[in-house]
C-alpha positions as CSV (number, residue, x, y, z in Angstrom):
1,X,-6.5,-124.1,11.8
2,X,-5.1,-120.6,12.8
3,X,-6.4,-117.9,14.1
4,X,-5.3,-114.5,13.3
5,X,-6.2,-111.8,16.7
6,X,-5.9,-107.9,16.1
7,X,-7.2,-105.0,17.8
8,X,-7.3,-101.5,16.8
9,X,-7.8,-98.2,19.1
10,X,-10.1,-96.1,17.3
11,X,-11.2,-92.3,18.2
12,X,-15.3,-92.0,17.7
13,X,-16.2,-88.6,17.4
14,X,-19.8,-88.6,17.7
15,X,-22.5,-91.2,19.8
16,X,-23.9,-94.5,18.2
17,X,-26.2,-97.9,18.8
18,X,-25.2,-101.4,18.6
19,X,-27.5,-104.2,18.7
20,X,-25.9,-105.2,21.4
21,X,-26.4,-102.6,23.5
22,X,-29.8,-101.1,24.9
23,X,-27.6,-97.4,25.1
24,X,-26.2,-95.3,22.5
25,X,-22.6,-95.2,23.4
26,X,-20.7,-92.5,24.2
27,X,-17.8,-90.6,21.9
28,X,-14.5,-91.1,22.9
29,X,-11.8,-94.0,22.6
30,X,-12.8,-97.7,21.7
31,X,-10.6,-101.2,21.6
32,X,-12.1,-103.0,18.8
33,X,-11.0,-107.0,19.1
34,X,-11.2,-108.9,15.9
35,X,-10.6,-113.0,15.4
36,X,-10.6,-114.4,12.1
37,X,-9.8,-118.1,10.6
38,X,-7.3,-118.5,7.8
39,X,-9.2,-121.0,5.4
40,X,-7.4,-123.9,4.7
41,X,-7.6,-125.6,1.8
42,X,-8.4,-123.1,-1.1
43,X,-6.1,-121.8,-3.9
44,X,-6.5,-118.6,-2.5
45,X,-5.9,-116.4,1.2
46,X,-9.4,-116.2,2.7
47,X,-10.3,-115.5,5.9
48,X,-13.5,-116.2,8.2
49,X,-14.9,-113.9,10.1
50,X,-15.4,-115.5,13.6
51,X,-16.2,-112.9,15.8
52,X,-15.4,-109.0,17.0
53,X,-16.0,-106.6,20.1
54,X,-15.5,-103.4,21.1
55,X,-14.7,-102.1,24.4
56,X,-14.8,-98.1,25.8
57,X,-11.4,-97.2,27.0
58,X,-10.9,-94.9,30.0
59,X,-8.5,-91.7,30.5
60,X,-5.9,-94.1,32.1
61,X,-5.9,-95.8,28.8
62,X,-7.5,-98.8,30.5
63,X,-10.8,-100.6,29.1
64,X,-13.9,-100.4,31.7
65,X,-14.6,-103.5,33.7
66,X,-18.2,-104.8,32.7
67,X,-18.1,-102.7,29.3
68,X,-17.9,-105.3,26.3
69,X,-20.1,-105.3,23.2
70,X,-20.2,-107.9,20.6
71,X,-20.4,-106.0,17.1
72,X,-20.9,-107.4,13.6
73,X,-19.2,-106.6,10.6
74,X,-21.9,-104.5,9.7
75,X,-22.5,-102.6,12.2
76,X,-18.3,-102.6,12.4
77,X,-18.3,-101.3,8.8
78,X,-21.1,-98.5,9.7
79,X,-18.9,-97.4,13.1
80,X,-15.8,-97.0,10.8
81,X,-17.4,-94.7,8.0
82,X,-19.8,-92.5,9.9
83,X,-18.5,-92.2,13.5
84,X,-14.8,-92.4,13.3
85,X,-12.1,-90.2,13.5
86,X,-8.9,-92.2,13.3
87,X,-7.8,-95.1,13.7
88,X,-5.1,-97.1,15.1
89,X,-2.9,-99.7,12.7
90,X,-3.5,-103.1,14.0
91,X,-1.3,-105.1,16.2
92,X,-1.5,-108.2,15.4
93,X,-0.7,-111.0,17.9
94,X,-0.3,-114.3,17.6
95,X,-1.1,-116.2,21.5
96,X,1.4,-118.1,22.4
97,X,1.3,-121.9,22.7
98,X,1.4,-122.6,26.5
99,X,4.0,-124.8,28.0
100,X,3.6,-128.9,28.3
101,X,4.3,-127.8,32.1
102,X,1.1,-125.9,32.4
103,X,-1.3,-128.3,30.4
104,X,-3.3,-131.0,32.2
105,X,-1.2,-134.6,31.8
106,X,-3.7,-135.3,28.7
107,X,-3.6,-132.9,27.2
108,X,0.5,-132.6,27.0
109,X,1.0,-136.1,25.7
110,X,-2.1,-135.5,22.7
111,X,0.5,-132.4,21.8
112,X,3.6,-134.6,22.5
113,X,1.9,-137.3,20.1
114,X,1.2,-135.0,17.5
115,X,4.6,-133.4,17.4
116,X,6.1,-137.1,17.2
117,X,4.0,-137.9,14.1
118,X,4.8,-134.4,12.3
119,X,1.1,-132.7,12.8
120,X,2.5,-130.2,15.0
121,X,5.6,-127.8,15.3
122,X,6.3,-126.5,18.3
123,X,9.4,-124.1,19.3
């Protein structure tokens, strides 16, 4: 399974509502966090929407503490084409695996196993 992260810094001219939110939100700049699932299996590339949120971001360039909203790909899609001004290209990020150090003694030697009988690669 792997999961693709990217987020995007998008300028939002004027106020809107999410379902998520009991406010309209403010104009101004927004961090919109995607993660999607490459589907294995098919003849095809096809990904799986697994979830999104966007996130006001401050003068400082910082996103506010306590200010998350989960938003669907509707509501994502309505955001993009009546609100928006521009938007960012996406960086997209893979996270890194951590190290056998850091993982609890089980959990290491399940990867170490896996990487013995070829299911896993790991740099």
């Amino acid at each position: 399974m792997t999961i693709k992260f990217e987020h995007y810094t998008l300028l939002i001219n004027s106020a809107f509502r999410l379902d998520s939110s009991r406010r309209a939100l403010d104009p101004g700049l927004y961090r919109i966090e995607m993660e999607t699932e490459l589907m294995e299996g098919v003849s095809f590339h096809a990904e799986r929407w697994l979830f999104a949120t966007i996130r006001p971001i401050d003068a400082q360039g910082r996103t506010r503490r306590g200010e998350i909203y989960e938003i669907t790909r509707a509501e994502l899609t309505q955001v993009l084409t009546y609100h928006a001004s521009t938007l960012q290209p996406p960086n997209t990020t893979r996270a890194p695996l951590p190290r056998h150090e850091a993982l609890p003694r089980t959990d290491a030697l399940a990867i170490e196993r896996a990487s013995n009988e070829g299911m896993a690669q790991f740099a």
